[in-house]
mmJSON file of the N, C-alpha and C atoms, coordinates in Angstrom:
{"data_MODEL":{"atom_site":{
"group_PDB":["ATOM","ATOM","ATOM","ATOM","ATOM","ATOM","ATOM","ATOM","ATOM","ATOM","ATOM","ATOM","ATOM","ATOM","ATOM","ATOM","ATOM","ATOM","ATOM","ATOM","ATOM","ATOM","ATOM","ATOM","ATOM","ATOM","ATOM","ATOM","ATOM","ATOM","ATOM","ATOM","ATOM","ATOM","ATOM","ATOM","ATOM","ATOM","ATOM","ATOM","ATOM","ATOM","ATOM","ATOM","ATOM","ATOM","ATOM","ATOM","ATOM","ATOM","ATOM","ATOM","ATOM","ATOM","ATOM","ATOM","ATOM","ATOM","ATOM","ATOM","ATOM","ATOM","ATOM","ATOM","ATOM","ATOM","ATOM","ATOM","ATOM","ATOM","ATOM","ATOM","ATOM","ATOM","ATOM","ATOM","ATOM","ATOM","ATOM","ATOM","ATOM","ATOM","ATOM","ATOM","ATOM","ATOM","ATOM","ATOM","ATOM","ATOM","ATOM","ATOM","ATOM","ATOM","ATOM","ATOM","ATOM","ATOM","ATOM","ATOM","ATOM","ATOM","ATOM","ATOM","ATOM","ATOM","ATOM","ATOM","ATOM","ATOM","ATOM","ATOM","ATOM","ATOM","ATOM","ATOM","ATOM","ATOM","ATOM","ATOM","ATOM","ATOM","ATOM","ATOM","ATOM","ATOM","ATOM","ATOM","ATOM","ATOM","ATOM","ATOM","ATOM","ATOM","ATOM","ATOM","ATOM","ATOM","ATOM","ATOM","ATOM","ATOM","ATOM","ATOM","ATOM","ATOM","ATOM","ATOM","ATOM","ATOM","ATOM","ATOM","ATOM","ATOM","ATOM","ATOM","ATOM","ATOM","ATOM","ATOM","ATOM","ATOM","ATOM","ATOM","ATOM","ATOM","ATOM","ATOM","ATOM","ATOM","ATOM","ATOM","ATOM","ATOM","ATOM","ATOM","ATOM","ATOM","ATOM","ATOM","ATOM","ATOM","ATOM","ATOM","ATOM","ATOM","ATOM","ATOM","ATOM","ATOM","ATOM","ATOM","ATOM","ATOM","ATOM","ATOM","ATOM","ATOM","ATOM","ATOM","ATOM","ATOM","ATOM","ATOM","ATOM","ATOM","ATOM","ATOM","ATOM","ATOM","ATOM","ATOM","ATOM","ATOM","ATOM","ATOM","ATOM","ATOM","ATOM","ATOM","ATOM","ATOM","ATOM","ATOM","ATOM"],
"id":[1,2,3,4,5,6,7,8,9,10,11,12,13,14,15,16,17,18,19,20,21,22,23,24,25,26,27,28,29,30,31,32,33,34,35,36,37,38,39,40,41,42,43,44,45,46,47,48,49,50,51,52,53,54,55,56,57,58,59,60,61,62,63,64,65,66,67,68,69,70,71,72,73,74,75,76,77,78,79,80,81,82,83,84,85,86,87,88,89,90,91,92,93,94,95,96,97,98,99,100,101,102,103,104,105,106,107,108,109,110,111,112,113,114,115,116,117,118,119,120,121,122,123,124,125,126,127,128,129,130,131,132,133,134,135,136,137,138,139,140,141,142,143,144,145,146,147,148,149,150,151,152,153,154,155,156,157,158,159,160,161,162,163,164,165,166,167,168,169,170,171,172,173,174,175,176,177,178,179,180,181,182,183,184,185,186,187,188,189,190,191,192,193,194,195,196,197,198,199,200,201,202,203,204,205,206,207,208,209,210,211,212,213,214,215,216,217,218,219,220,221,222,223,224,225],
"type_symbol":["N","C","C","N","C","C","N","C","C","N","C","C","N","C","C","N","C","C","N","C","C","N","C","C","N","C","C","N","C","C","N","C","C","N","C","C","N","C","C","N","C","C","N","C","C","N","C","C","N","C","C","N","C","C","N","C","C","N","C","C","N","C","C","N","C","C","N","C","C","N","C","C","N","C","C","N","C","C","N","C","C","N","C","C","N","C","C","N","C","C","N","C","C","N","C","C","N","C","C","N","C","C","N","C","C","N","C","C","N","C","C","N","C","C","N","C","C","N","C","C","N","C","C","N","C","C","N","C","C","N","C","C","N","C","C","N","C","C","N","C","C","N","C","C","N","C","C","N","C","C","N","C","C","N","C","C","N","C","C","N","C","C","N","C","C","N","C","C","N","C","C","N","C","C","N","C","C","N","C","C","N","C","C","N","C","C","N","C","C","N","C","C","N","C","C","N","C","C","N","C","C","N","C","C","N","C","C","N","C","C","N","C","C","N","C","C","N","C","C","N","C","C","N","C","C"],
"label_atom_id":["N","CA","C","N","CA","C","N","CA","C","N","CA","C","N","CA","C","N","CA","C","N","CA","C","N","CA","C","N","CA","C","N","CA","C","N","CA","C","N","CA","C","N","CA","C","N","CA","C","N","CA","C","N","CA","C","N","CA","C","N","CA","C","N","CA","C","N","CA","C","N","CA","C","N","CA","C","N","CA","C","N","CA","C","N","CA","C","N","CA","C","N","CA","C","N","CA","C","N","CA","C","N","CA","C","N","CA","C","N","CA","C","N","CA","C","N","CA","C","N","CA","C","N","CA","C","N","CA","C","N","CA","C","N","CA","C","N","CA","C","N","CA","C","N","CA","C","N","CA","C","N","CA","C","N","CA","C","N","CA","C","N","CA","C","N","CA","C","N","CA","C","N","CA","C","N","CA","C","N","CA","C","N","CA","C","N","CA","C","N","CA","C","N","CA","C","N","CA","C","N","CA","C","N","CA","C","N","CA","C","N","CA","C","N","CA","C","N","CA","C","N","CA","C","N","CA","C","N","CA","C","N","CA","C","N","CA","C","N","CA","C","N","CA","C","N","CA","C","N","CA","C","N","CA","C","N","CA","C","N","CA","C"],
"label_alt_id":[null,null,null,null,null,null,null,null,null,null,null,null,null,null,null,null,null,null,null,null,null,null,null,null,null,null,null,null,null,null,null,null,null,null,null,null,null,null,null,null,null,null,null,null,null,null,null,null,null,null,null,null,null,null,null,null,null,null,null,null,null,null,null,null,null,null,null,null,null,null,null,null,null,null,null,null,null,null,null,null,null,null,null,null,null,null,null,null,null,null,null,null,null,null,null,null,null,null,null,null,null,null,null,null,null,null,null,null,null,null,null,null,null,null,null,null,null,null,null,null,null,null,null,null,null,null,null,null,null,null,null,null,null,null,null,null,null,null,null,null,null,null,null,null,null,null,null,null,null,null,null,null,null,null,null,null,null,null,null,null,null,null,null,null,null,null,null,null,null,null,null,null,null,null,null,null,null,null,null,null,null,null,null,null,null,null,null,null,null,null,null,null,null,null,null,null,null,null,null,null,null,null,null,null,null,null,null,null,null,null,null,null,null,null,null,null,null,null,null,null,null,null,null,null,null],
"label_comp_id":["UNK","UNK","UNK","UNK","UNK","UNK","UNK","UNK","UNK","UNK","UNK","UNK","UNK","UNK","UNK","UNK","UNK","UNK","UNK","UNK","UNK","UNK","UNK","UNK","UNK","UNK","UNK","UNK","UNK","UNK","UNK","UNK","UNK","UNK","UNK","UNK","UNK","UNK","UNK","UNK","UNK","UNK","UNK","UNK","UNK","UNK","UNK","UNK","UNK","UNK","UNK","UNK","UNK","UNK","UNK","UNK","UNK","UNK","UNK","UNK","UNK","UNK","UNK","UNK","UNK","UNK","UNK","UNK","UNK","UNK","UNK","UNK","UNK","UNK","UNK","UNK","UNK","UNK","UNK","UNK","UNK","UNK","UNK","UNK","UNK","UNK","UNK","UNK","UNK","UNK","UNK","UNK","UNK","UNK","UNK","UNK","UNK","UNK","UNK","UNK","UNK","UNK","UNK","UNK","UNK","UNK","UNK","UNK","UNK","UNK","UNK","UNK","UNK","UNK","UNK","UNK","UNK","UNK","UNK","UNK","UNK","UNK","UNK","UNK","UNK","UNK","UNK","UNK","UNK","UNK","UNK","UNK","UNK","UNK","UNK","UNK","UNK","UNK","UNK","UNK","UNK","UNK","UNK","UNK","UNK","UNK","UNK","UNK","UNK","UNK","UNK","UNK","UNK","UNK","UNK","UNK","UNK","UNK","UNK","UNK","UNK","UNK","UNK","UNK","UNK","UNK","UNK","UNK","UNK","UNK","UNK","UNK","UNK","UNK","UNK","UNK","UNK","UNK","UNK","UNK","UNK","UNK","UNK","UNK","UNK","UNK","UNK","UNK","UNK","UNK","UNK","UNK","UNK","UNK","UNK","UNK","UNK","UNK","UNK","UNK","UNK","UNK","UNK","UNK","UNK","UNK","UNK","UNK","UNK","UNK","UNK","UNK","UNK","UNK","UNK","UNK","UNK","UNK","UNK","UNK","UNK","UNK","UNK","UNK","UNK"],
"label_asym_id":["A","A","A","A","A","A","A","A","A","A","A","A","A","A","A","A","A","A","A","A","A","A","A","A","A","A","A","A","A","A","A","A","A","A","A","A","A","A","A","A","A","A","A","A","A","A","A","A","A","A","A","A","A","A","A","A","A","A","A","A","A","A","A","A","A","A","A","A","A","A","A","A","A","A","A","A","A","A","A","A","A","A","A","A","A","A","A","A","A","A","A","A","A","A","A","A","A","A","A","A","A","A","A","A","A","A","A","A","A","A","A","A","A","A","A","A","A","A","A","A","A","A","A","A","A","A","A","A","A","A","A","A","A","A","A","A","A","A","A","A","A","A","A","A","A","A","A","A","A","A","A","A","A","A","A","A","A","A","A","A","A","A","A","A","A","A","A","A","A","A","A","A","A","A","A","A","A","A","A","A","A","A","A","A","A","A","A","A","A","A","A","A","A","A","A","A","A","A","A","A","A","A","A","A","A","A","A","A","A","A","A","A","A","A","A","A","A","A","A","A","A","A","A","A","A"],
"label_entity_id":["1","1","1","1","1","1","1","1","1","1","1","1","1","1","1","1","1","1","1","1","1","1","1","1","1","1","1","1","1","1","1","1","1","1","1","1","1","1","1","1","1","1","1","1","1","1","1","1","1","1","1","1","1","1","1","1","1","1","1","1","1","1","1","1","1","1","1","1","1","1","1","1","1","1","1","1","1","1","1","1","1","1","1","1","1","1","1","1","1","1","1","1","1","1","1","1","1","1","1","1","1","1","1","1","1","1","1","1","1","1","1","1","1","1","1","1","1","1","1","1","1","1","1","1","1","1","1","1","1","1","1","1","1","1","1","1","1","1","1","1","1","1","1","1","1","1","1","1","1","1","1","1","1","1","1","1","1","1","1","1","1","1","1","1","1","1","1","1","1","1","1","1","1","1","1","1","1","1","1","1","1","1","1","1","1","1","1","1","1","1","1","1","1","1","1","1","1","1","1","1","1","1","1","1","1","1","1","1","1","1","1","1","1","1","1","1","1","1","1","1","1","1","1","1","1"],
"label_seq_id":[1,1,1,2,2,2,3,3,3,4,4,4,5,5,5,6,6,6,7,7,7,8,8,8,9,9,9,10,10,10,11,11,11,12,12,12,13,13,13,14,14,14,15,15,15,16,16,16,17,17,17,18,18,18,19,19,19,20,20,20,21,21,21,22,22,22,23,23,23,24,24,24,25,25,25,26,26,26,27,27,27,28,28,28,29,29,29,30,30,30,31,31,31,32,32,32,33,33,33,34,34,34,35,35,35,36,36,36,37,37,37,38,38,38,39,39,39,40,40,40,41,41,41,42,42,42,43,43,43,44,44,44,45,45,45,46,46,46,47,47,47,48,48,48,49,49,49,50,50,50,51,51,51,52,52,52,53,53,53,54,54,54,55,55,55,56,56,56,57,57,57,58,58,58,59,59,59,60,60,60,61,61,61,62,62,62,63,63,63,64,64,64,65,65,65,66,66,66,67,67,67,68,68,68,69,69,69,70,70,70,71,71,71,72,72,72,73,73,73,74,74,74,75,75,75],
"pdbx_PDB_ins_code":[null,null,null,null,null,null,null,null,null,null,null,null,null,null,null,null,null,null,null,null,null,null,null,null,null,null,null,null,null,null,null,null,null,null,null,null,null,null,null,null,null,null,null,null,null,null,null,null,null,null,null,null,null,null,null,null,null,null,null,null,null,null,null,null,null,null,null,null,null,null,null,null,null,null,null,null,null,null,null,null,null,null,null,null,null,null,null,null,null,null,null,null,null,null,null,null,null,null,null,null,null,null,null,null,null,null,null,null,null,null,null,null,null,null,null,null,null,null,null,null,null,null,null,null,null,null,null,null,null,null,null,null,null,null,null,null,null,null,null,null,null,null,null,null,null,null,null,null,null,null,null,null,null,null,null,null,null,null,null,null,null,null,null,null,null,null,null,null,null,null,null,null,null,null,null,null,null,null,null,null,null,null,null,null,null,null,null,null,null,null,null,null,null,null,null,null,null,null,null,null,null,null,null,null,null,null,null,null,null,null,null,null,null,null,null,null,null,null,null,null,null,null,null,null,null],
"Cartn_x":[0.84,0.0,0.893,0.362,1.198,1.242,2.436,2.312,1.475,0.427,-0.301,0.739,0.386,1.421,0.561,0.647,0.265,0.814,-0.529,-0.369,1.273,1.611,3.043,4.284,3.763,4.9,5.495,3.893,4.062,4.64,4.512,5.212,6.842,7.156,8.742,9.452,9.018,8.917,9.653,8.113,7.913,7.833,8.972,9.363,8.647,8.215,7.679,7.3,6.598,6.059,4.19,3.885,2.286,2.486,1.574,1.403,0.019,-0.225,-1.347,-1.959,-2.979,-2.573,-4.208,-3.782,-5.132,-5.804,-7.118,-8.033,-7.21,-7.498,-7.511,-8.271,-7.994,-8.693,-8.857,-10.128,-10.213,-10.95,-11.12,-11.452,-12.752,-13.745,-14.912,-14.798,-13.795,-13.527,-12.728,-13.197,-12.865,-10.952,-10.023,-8.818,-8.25,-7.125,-6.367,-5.583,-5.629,-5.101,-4.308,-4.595,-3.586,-3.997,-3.062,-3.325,-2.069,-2.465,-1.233,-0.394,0.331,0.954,0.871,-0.01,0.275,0.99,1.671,2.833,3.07,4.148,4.641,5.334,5.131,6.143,6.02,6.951,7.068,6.227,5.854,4.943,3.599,2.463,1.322,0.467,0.969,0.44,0.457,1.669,2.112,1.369,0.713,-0.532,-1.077,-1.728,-3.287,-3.038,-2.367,-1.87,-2.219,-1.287,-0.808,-2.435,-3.371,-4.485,-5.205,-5.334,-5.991,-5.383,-4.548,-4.083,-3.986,-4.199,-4.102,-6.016,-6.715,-8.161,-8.739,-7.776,-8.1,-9.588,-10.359,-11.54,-11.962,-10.536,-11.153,-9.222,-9.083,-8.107,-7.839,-6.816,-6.813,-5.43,-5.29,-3.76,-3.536,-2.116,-1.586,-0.896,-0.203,0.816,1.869,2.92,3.531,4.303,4.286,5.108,4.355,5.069,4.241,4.052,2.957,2.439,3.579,3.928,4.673,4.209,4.759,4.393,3.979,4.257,4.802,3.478,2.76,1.729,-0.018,-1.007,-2.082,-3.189,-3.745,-4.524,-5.638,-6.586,-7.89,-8.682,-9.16,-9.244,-10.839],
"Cartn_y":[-1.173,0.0,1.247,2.289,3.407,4.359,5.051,5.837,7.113,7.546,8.616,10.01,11.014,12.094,13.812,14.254,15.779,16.271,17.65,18.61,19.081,19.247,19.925,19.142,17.629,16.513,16.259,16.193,16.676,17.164,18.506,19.885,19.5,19.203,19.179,17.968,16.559,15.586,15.812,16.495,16.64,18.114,18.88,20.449,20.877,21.993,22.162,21.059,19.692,18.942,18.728,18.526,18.005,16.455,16.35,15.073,14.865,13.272,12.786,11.96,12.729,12.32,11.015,9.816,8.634,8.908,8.892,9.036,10.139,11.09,12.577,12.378,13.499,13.74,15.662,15.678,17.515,18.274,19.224,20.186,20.632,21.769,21.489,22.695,22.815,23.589,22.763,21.835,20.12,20.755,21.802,21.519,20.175,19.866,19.038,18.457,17.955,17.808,17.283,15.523,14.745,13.723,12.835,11.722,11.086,9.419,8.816,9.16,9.479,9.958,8.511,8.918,7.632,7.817,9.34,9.321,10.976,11.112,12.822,12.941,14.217,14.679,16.284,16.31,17.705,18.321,17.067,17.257,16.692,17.679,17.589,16.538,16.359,15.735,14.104,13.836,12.351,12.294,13.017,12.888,12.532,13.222,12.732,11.552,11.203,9.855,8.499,9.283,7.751,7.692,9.312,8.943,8.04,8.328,7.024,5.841,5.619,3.89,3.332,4.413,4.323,3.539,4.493,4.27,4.417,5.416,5.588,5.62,4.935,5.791,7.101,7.744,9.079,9.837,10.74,11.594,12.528,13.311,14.667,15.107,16.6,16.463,17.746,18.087,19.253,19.462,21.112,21.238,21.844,20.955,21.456,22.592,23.444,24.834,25.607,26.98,27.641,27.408,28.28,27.589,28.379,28.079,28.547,29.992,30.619,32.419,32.314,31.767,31.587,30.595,29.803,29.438,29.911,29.565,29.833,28.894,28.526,27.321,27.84,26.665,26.658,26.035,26.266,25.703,25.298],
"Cartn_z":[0.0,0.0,0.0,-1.052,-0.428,0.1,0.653,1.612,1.233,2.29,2.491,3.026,2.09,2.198,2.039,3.193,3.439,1.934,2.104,0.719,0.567,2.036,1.89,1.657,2.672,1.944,0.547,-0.152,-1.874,-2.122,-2.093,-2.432,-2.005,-0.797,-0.83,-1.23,-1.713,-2.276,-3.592,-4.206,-5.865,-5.77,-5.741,-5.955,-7.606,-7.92,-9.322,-10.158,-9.977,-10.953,-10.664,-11.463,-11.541,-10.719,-9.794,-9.042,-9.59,-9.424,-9.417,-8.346,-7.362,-5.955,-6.072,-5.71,-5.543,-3.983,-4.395,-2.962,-2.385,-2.786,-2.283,-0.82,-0.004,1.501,1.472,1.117,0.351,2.018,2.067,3.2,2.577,3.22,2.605,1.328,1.363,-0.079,-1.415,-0.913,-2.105,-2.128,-1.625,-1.47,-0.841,-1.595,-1.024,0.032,1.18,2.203,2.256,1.495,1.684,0.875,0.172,-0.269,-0.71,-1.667,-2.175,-3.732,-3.491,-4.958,-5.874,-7.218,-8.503,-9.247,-9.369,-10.216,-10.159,-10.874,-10.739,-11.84,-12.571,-13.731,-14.069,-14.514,-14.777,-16.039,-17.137,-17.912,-17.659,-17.839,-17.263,-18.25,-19.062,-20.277,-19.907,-19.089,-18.544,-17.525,-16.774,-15.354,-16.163,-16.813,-17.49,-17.881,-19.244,-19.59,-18.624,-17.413,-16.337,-15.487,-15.389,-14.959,-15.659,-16.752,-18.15,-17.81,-18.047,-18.073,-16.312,-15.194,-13.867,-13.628,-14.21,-13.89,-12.163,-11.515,-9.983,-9.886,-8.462,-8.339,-7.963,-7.229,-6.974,-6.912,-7.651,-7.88,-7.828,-8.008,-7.991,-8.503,-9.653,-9.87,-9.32,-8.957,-8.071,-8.888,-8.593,-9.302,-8.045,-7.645,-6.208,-6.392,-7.55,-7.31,-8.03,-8.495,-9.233,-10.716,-10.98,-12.6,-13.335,-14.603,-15.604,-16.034,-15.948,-16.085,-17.564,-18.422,-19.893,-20.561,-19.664,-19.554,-19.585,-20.197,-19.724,-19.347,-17.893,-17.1,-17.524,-17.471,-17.895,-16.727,-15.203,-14.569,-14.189],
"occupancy":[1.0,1.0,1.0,1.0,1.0,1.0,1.0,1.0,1.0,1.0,1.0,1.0,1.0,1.0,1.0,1.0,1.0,1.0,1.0,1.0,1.0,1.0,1.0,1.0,1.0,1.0,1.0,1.0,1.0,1.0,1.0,1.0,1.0,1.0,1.0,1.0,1.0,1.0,1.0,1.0,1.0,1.0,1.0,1.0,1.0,1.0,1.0,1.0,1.0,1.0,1.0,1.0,1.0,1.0,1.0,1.0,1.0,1.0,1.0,1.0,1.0,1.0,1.0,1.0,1.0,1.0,1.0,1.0,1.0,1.0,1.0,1.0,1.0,1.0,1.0,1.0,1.0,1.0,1.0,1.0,1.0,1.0,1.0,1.0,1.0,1.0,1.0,1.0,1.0,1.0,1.0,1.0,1.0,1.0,1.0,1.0,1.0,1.0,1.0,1.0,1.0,1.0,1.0,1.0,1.0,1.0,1.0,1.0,1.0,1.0,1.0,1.0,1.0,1.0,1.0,1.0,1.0,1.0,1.0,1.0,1.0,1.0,1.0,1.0,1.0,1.0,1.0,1.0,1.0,1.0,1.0,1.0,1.0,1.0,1.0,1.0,1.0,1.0,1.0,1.0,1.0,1.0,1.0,1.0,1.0,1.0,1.0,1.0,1.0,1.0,1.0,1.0,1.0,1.0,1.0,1.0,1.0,1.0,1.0,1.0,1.0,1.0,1.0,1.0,1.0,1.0,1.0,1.0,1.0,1.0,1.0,1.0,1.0,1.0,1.0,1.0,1.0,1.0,1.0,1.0,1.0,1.0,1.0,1.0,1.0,1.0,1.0,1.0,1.0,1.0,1.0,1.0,1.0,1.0,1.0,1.0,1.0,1.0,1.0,1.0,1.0,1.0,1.0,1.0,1.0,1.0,1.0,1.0,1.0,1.0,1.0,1.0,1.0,1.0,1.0,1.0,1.0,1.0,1.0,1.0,1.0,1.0,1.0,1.0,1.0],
"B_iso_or_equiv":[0.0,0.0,0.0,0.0,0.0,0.0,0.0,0.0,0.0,0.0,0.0,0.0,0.0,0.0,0.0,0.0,0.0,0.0,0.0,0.0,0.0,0.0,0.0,0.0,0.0,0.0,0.0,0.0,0.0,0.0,0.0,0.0,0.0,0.0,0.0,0.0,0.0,0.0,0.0,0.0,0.0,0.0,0.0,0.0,0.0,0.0,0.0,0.0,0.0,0.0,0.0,0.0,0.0,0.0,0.0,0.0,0.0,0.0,0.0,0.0,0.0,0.0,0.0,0.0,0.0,0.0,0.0,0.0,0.0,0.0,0.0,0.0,0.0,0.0,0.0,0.0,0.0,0.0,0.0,0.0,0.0,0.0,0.0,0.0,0.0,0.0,0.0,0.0,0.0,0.0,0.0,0.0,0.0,0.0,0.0,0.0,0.0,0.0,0.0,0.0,0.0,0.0,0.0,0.0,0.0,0.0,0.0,0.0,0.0,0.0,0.0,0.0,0.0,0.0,0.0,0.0,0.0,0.0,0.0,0.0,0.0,0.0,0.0,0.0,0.0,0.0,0.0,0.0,0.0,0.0,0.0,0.0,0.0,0.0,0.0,0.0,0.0,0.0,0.0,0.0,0.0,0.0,0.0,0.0,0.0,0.0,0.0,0.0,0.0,0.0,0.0,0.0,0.0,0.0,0.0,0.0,0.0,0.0,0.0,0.0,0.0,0.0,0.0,0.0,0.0,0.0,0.0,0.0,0.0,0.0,0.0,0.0,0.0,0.0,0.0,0.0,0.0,0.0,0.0,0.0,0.0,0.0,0.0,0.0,0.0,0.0,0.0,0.0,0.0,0.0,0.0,0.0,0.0,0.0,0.0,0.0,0.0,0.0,0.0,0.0,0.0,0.0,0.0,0.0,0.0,0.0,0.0,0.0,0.0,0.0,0.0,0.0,0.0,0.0,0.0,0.0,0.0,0.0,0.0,0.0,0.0,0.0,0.0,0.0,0.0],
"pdbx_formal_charge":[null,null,null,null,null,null,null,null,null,null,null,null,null,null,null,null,null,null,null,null,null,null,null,null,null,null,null,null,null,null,null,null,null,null,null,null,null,null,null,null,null,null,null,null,null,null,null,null,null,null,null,null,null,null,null,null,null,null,null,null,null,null,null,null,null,null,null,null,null,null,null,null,null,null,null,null,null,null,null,null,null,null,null,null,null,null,null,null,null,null,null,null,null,null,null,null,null,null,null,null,null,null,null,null,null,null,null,null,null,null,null,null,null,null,null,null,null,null,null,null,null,null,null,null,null,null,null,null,null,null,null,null,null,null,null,null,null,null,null,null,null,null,null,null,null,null,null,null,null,null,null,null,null,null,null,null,null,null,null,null,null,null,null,null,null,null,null,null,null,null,null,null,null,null,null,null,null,null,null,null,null,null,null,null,null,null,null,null,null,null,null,null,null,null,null,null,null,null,null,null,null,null,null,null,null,null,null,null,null,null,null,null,null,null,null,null,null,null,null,null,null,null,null,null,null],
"auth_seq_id":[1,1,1,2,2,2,3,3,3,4,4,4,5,5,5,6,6,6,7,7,7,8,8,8,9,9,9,10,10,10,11,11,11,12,12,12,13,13,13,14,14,14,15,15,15,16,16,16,17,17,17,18,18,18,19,19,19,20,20,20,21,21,21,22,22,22,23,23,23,24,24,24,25,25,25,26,26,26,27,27,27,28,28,28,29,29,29,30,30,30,31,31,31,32,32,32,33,33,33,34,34,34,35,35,35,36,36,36,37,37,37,38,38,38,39,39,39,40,40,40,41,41,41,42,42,42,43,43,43,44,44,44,45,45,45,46,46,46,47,47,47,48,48,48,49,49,49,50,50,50,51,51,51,52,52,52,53,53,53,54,54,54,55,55,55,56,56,56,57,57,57,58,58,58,59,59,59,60,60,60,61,61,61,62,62,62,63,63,63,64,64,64,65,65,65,66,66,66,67,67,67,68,68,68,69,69,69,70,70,70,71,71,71,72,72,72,73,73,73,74,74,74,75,75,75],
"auth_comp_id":["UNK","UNK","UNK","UNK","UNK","UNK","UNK","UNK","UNK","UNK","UNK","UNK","UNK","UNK","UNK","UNK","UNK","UNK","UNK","UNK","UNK","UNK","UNK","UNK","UNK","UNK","UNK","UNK","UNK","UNK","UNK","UNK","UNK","UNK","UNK","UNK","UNK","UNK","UNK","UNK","UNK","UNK","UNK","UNK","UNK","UNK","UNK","UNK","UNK","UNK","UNK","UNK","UNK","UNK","UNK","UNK","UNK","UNK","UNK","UNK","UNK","UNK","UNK","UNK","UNK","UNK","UNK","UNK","UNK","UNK","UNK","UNK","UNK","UNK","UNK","UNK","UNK","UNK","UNK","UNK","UNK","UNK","UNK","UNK","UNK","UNK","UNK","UNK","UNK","UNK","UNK","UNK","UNK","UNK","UNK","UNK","UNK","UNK","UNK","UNK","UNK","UNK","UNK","UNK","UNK","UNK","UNK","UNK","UNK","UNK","UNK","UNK","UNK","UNK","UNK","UNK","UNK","UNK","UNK","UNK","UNK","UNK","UNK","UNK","UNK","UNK","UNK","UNK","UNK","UNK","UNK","UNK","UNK","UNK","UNK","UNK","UNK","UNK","UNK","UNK","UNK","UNK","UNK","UNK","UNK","UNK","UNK","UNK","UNK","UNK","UNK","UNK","UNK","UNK","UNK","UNK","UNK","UNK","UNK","UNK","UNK","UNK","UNK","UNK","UNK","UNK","UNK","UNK","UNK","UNK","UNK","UNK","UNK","UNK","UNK","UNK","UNK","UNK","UNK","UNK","UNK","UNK","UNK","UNK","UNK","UNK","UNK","UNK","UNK","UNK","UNK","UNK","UNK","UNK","UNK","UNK","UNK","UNK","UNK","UNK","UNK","UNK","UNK","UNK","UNK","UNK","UNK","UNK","UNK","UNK","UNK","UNK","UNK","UNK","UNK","UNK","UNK","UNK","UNK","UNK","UNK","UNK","UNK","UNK","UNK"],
"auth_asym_id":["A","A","A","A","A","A","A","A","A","A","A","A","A","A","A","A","A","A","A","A","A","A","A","A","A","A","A","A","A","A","A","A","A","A","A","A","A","A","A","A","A","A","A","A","A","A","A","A","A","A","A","A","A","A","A","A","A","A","A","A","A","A","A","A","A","A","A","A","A","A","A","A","A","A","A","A","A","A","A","A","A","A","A","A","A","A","A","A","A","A","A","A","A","A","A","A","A","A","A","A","A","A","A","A","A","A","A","A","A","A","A","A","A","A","A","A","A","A","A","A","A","A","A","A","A","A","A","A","A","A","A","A","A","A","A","A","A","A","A","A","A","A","A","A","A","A","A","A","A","A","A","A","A","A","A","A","A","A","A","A","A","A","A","A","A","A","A","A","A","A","A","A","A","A","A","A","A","A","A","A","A","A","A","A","A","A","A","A","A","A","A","A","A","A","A","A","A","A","A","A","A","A","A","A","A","A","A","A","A","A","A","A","A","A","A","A","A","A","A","A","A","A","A","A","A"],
"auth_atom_id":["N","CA","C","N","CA","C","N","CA","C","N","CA","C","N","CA","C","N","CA","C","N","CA","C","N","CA","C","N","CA","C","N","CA","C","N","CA","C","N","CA","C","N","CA","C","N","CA","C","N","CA","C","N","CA","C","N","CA","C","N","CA","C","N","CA","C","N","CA","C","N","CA","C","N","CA","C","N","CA","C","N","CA","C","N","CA","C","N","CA","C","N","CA","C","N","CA","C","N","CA","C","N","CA","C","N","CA","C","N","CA","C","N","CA","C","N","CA","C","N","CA","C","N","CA","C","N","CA","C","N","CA","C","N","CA","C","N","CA","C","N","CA","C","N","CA","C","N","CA","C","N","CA","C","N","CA","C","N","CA","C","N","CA","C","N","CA","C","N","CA","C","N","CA","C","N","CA","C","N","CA","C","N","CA","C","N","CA","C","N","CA","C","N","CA","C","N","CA","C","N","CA","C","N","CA","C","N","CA","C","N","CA","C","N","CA","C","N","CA","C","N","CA","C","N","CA","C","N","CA","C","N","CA","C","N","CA","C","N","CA","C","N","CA","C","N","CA","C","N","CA","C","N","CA","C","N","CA","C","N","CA","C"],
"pdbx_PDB_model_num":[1,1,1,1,1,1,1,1,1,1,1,1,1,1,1,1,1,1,1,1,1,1,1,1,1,1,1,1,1,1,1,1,1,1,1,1,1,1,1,1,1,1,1,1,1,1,1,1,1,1,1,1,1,1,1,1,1,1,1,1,1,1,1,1,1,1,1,1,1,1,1,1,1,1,1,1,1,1,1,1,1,1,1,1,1,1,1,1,1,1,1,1,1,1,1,1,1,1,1,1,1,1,1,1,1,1,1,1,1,1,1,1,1,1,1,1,1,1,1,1,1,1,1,1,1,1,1,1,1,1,1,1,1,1,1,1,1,1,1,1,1,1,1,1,1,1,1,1,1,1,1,1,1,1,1,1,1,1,1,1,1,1,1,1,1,1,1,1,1,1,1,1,1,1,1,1,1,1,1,1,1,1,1,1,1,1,1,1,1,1,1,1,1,1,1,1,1,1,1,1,1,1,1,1,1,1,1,1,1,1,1,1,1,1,1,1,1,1,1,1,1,1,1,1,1]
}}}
């Protein structure tokens, strides 16, 4: 089984990459608290991917640093 890891564990873990966290634990503002990491990359394109071929029942993806200035999110 794997290890269950705080929003901030993430973050200093996986410094600037997209996580894909399984069975999320959200606050009542559906934020993230804590959960198990299914994978991490710096390209956001490989979350989604590994979410598809992962098939979690309940997920969530983070991004543990800041977004790319150079970037535009669609959230």
């Amino acid at each position: 089984m794997k290890e269950v890891l705080s929003r901030e564990e993430i973050k200093q873990r996986y410094p600037d990459e997209w996580v894909l966290v399984g069975n999320p634990e959200t606050n009542e503002a559906l934020e993230v608290l804590r959960g198990t990491v299914l994978h991490h990359s710096t390209d956001r394109e490989e979350i989604y991917r590994n979410a598809i071929a992962l098939k979690p029942n309940r997920f969530a993806v983070l991004r543990s640093g800041r977004l790319p200035e150079s970037r535009r999110y669609i959230l």
